[in-house]
Biopython code that builds the backbone (N, CA, C, O; Angstrom):
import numpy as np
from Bio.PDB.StructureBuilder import StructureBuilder

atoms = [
    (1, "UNK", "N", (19.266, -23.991, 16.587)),
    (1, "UNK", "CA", (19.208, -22.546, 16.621)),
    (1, "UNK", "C", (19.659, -21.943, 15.292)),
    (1, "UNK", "O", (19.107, -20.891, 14.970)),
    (2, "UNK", "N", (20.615, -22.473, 14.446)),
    (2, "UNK", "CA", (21.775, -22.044, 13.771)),
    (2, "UNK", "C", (20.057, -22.087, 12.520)),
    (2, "UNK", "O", (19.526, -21.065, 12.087)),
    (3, "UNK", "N", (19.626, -23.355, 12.263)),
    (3, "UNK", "CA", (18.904, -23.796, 10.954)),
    (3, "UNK", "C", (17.230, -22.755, 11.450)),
    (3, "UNK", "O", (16.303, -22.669, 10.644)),
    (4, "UNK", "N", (17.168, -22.086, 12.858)),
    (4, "UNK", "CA", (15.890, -21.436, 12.962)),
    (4, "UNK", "C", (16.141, -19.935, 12.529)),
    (4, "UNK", "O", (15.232, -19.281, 12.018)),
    (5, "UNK", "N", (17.716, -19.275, 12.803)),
    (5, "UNK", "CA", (17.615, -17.881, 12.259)),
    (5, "UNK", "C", (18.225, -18.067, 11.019)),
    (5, "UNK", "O", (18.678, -17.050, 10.492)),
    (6, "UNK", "N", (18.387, -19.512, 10.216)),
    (6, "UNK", "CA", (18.661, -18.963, 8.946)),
    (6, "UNK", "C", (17.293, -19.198, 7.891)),
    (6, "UNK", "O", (17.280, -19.089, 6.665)),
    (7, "UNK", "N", (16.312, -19.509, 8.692)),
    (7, "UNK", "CA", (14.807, -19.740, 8.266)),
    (7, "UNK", "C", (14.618, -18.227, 8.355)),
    (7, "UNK", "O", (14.617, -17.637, 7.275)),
    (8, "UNK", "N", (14.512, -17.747, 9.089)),
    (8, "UNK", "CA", (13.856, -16.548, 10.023)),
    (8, "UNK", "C", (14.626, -15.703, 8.698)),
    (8, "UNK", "O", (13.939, -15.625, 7.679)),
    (9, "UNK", "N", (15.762, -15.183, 8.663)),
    (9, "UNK", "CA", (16.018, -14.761, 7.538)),
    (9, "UNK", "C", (16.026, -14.641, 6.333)),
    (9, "UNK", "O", (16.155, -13.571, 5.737)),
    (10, "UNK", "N", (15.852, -16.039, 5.696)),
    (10, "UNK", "CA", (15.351, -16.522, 4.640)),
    (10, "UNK", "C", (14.026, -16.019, 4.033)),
    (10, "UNK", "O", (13.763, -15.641, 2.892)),
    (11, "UNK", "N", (13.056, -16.163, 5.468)),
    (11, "UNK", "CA", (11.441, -15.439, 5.294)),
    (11, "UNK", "C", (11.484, -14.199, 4.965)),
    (11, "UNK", "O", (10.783, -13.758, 4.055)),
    (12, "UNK", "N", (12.456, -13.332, 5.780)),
    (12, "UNK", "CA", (12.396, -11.768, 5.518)),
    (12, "UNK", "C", (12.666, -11.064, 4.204)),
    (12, "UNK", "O", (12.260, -9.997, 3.744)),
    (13, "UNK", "N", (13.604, -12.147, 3.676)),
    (13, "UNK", "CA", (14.185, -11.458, 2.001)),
    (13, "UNK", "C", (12.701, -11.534, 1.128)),
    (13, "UNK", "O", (12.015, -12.470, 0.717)),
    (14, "UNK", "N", (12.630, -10.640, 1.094)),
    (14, "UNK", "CA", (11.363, -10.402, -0.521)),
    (14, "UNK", "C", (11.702, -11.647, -1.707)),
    (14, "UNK", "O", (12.709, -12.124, -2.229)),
    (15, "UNK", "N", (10.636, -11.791, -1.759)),
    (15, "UNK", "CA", (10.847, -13.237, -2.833)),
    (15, "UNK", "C", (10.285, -12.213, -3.739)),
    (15, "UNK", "O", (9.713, -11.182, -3.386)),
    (16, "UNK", "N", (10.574, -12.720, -5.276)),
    (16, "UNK", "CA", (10.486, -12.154, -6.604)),
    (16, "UNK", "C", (9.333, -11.414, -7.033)),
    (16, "UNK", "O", (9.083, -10.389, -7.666)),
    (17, "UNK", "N", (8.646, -12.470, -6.354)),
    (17, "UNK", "CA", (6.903, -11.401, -6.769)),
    (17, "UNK", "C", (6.639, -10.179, -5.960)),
    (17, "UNK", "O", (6.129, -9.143, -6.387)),
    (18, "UNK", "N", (7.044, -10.414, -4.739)),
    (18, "UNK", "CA", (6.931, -9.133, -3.777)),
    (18, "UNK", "C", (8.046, -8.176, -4.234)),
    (18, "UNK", "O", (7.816, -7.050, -3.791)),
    (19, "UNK", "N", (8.863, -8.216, -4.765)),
    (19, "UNK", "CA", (9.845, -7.454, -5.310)),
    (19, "UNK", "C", (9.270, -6.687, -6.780)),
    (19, "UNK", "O", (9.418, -5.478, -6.956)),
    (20, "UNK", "N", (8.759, -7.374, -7.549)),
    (20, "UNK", "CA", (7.912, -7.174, -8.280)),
    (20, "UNK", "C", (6.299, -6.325, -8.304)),
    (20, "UNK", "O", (5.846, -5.371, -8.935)),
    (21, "UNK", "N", (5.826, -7.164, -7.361)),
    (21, "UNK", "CA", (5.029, -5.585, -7.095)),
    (21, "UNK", "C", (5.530, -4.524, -6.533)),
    (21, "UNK", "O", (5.271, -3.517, -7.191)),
    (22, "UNK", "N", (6.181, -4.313, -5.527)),
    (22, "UNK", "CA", (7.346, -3.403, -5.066)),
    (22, "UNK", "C", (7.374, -2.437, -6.388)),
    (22, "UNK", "O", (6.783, -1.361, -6.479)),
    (23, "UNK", "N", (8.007, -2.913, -7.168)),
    (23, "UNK", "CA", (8.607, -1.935, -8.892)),
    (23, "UNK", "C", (7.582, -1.965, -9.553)),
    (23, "UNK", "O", (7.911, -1.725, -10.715)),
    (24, "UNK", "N", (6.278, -2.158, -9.467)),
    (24, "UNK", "CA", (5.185, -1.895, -10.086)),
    (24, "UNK", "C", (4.540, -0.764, -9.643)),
    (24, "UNK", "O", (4.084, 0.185, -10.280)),
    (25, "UNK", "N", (4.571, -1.063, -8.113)),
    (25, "UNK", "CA", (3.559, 0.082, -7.472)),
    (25, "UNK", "C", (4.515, 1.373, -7.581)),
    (25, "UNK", "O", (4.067, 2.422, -8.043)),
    (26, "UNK", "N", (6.251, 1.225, -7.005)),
    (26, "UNK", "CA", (6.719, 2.333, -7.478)),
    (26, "UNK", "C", (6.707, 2.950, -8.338)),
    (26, "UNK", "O", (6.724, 4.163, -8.128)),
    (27, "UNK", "N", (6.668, 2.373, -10.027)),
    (27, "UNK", "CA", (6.517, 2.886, -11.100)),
    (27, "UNK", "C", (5.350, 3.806, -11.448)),
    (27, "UNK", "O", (5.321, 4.863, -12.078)),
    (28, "UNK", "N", (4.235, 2.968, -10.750)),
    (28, "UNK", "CA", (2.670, 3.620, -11.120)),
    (28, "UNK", "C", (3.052, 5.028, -10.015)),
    (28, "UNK", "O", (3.097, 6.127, -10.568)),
    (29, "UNK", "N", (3.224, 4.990, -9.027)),
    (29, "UNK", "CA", (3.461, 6.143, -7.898)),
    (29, "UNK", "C", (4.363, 7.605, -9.070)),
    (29, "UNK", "O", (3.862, 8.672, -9.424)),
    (30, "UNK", "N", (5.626, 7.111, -9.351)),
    (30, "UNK", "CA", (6.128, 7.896, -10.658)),
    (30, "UNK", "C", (5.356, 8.637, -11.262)),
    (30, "UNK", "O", (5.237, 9.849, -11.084)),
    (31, "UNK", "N", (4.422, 7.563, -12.479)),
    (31, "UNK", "CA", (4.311, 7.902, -13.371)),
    (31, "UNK", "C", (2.963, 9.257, -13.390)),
    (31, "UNK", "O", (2.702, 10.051, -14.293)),
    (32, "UNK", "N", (2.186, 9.060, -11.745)),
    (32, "UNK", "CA", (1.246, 9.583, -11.312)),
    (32, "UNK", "C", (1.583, 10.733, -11.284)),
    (32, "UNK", "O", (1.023, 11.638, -11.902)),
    (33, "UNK", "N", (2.934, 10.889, -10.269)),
    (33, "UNK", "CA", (3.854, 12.333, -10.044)),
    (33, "UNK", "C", (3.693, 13.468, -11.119)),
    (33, "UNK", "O", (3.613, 14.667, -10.853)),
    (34, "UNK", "N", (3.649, 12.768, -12.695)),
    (34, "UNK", "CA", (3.759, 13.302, -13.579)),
    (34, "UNK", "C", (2.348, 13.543, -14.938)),
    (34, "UNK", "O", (2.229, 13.939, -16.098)),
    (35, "UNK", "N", (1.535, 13.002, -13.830)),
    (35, "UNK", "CA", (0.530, 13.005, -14.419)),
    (35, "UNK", "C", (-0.469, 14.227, -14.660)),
    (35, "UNK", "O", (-0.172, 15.280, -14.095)),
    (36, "UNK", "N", (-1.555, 14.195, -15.397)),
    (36, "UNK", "CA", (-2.618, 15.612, -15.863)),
    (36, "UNK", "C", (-2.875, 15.728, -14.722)),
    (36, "UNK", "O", (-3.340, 14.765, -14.113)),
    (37, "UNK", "N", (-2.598, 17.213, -13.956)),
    (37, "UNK", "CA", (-3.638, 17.533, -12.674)),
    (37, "UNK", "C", (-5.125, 17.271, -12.524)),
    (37, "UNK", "O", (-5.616, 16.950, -11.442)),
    (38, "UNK", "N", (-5.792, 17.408, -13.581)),
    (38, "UNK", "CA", (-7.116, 17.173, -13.488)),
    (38, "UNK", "C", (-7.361, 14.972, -13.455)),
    (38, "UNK", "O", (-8.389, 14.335, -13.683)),
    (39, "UNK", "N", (-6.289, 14.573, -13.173)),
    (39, "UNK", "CA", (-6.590, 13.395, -13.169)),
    (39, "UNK", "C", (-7.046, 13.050, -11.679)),
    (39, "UNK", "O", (-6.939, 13.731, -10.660)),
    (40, "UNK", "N", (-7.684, 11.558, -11.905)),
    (40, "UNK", "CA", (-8.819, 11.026, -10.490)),
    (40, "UNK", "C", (-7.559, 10.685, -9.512)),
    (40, "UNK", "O", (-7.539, 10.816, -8.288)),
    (41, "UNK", "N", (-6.218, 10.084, -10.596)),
    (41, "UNK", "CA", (-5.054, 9.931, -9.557)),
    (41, "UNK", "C", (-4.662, 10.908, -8.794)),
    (41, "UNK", "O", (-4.279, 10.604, -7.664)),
    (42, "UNK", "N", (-4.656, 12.039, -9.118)),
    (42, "UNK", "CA", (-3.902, 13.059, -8.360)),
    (42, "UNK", "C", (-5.056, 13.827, -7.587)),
    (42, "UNK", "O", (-4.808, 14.890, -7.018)),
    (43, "UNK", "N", (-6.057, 13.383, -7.581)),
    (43, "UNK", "CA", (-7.025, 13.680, -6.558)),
    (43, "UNK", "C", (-7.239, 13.242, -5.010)),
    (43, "UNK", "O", (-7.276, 12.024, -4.830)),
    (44, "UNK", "N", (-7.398, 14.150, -3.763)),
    (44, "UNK", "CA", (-7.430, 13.497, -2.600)),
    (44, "UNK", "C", (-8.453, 12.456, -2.406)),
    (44, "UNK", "O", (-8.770, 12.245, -1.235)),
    (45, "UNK", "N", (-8.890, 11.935, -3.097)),
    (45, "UNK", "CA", (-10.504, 10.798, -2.649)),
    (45, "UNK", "C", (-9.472, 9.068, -2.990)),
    (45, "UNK", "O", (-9.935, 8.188, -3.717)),
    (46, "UNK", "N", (-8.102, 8.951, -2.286)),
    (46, "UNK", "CA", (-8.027, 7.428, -2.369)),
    (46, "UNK", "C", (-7.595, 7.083, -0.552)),
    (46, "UNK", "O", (-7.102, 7.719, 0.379)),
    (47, "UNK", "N", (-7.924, 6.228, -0.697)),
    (47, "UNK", "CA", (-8.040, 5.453, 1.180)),
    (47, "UNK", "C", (-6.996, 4.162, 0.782)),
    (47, "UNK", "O", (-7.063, 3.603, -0.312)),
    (48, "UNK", "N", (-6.278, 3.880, 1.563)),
    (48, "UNK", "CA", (-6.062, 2.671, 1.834)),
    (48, "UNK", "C", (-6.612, 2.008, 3.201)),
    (48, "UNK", "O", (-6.817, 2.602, 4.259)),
    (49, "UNK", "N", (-6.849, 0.287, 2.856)),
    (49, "UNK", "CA", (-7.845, -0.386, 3.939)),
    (49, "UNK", "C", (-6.966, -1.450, 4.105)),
    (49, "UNK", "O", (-6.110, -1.730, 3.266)),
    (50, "UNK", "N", (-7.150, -2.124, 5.255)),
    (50, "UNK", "CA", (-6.404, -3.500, 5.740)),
    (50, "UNK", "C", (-7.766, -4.484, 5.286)),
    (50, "UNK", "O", (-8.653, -4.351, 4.443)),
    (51, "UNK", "N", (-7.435, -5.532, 6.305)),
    (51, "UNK", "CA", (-8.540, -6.792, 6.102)),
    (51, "UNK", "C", (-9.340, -6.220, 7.067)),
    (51, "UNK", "O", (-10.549, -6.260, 6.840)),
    (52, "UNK", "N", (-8.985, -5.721, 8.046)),
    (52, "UNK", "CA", (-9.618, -4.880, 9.503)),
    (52, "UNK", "C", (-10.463, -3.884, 9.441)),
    (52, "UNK", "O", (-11.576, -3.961, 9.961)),
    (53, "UNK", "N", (-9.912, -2.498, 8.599)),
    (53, "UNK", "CA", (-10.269, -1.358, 8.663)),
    (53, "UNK", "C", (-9.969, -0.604, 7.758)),
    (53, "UNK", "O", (-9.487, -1.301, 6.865)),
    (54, "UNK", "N", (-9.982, 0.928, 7.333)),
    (54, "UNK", "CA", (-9.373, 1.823, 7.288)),
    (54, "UNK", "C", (-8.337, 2.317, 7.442)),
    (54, "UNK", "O", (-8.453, 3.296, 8.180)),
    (55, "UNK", "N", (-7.118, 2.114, 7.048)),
    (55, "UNK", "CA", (-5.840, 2.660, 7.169)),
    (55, "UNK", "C", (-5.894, 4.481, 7.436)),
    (55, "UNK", "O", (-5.798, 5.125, 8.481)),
    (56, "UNK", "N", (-6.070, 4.878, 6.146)),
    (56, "UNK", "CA", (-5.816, 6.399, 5.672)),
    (56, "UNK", "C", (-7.058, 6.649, 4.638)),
    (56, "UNK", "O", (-7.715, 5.818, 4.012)),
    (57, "UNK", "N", (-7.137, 7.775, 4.665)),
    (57, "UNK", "CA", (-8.173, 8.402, 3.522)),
    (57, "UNK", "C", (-7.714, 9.679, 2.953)),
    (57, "UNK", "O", (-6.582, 10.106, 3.181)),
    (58, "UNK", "N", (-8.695, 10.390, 2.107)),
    (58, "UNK", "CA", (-8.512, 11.604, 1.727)),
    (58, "UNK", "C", (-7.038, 11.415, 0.998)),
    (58, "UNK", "O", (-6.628, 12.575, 0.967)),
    (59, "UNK", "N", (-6.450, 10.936, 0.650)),
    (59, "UNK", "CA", (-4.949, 11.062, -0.207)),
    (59, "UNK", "C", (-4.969, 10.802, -1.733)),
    (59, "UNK", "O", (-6.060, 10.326, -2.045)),
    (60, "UNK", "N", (-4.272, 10.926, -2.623)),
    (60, "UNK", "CA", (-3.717, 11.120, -3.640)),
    (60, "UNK", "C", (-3.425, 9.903, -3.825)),
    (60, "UNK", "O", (-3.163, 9.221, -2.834)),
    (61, "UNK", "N", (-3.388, 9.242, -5.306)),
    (61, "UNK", "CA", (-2.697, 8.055, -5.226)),
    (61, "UNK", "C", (-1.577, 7.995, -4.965)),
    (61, "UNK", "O", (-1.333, 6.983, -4.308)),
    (62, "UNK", "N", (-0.695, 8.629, -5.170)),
    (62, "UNK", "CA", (0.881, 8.913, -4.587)),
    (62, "UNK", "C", (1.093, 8.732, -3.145)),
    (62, "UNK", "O", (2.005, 8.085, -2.632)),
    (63, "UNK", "N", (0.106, 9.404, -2.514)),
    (63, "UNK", "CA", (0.521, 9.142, -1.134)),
    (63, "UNK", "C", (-0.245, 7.881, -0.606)),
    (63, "UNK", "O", (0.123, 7.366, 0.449)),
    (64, "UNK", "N", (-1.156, 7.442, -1.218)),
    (64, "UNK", "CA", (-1.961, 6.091, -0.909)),
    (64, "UNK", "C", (-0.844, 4.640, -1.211)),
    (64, "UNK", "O", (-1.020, 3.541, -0.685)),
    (65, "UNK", "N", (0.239, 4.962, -2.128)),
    (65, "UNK", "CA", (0.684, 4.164, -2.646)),
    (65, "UNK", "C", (1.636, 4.347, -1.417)),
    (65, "UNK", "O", (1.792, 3.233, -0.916)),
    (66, "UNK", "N", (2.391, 5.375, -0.673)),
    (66, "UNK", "CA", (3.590, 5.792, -0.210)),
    (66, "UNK", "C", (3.189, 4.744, 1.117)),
    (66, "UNK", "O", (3.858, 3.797, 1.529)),
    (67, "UNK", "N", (1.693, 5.315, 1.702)),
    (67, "UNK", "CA", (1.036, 4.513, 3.349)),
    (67, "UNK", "C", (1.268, 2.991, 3.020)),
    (67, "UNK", "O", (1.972, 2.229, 3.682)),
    (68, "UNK", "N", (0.596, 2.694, 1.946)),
    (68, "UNK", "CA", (0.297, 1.202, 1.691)),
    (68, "UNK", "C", (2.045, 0.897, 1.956)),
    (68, "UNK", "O", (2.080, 0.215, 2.980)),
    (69, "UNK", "N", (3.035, 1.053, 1.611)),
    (69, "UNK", "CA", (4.401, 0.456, 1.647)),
    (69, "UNK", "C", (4.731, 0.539, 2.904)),
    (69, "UNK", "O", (5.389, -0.366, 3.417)),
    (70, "UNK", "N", (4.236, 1.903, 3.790)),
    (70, "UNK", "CA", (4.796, 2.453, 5.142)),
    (70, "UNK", "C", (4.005, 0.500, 6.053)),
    (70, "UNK", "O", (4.652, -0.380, 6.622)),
    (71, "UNK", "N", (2.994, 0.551, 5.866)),
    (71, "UNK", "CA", (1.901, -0.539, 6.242)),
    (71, "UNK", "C", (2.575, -1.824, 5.681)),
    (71, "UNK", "O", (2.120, -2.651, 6.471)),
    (72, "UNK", "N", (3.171, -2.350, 5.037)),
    (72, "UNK", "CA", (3.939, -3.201, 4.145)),
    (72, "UNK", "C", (4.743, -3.885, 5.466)),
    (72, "UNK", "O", (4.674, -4.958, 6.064)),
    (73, "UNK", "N", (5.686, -2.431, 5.598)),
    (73, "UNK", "CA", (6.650, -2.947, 6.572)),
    (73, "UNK", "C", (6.344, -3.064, 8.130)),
    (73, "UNK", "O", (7.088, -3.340, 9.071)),
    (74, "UNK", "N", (5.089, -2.781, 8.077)),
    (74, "UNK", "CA", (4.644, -2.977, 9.567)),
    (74, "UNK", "C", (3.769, -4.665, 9.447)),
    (74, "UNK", "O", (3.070, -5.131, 10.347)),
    (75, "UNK", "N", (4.009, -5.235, 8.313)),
    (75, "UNK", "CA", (3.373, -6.364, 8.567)),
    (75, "UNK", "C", (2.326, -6.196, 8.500)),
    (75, "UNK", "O", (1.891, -6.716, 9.527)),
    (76, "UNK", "N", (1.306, -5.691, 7.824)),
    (76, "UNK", "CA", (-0.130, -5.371, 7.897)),
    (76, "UNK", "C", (-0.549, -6.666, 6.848)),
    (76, "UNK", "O", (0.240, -7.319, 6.164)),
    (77, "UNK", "N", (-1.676, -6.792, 6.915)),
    (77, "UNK", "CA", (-1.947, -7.691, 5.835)),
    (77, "UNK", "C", (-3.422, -7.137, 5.088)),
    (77, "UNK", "O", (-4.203, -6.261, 5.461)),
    (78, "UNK", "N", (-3.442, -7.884, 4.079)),
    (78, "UNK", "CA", (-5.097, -7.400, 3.253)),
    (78, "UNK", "C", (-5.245, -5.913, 2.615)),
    (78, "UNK", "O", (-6.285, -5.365, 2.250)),
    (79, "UNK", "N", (-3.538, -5.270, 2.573)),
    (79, "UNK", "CA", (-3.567, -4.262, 2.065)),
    (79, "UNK", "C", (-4.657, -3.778, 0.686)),
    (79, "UNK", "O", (-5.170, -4.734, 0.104)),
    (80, "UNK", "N", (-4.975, -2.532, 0.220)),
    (80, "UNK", "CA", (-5.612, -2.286, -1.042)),
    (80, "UNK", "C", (-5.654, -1.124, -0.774)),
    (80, "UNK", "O", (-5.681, -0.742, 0.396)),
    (81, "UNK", "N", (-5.671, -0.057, -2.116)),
    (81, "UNK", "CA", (-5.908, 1.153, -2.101)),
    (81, "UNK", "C", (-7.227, 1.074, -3.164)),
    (81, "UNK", "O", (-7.246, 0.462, -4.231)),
    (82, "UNK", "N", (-8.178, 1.763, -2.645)),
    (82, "UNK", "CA", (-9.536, 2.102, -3.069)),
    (82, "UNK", "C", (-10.323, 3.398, -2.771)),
    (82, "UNK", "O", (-9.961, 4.072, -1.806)),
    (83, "UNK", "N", (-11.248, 3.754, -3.435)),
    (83, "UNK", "CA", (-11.899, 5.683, -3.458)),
    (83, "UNK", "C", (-12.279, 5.646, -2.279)),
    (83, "UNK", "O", (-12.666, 4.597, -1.764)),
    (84, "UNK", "N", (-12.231, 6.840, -1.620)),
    (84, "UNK", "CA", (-13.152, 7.017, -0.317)),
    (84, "UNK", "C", (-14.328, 6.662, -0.297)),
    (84, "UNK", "O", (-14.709, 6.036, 0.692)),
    (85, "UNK", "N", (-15.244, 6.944, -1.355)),
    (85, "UNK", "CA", (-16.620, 6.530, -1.189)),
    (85, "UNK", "C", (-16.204, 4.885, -1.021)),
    (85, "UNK", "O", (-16.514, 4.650, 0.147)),
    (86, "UNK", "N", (-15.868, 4.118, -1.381)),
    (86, "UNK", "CA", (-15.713, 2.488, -1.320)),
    (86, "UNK", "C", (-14.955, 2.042, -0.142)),
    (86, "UNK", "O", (-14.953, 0.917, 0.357)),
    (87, "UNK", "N", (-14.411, 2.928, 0.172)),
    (87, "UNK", "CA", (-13.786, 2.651, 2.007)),
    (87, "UNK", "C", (-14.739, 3.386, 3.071)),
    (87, "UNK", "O", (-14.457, 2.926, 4.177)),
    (88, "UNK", "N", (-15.649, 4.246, 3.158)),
    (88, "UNK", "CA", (-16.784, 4.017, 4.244)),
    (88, "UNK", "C", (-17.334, 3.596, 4.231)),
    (88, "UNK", "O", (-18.342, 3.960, 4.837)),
    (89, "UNK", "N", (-17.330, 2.050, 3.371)),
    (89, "UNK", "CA", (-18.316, 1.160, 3.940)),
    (89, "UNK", "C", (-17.141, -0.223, 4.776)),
    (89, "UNK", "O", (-17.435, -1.396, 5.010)),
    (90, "UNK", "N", (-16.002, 0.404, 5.013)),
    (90, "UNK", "CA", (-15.055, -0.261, 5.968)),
    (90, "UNK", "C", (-15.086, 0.467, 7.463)),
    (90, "UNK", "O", (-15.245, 1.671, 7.665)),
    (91, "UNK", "N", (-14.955, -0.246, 8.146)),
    (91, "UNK", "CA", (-15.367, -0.154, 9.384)),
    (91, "UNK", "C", (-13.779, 0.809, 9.927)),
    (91, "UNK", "O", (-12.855, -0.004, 9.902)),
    (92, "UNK", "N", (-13.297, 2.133, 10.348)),
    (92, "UNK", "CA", (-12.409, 2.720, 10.901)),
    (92, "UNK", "C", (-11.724, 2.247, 11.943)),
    (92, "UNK", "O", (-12.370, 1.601, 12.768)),
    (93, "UNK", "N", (-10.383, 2.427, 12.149)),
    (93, "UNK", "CA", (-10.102, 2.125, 13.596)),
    (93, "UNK", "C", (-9.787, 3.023, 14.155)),
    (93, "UNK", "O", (-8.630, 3.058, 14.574)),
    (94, "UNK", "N", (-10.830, 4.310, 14.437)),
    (94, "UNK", "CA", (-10.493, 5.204, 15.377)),
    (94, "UNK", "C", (-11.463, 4.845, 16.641)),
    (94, "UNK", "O", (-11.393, 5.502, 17.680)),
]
sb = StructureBuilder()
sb.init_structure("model")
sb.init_model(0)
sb.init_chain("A")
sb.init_seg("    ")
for serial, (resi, resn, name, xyz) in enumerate(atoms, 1):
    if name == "N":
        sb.init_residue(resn, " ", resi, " ")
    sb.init_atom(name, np.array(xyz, "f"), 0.0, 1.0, " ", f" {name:<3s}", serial, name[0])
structure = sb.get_structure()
């Protein structure tokens, strides 16, 4: 029991690379915050998609970046943020 929840825990800690994109995607999310309004980032046309479906649409990269992490911790897998036009050809899960 003792050697299965110290596995089980072991799995949960973010290993370096996931920590690493972690401070990548936060940074880019930042640097967006502060970016030219007329930019494609700060425009509502980004979706995030699983391996499944459609997550979210219509958002900002800021907030595409914010879902994708919310989705992170729900264990989702096959995450990506991509334009709306390139996510209706993903199948929705409504």
């Amino acid at each position: 029991m003792k050697e299965e929840k110290e596995e089980k825990e072991e799995n949960q800690k973010p290993n370096k690379a996931q920590a690493a994109r972690k401070k990548k995607n936060s940074s880019a999310a930042k640097s967006v915050s502060g970016a030219n309004p007329s930019s494609e980032l700060a425009e509502q046309r980004w979706s995030v998609v699983t391996f499944e479906s459609r997550a979210a649409s219509g958002l900002t990269y800021d907030e595409a970046v914010q879902k994708l992490d919310e989705l992170r911790k729900e264990n989702k897998f096959g995450l990506c943020i991509i334009t709306d036009e390139a996510a209706e050809r993903v199948k929705s899960e409504k």
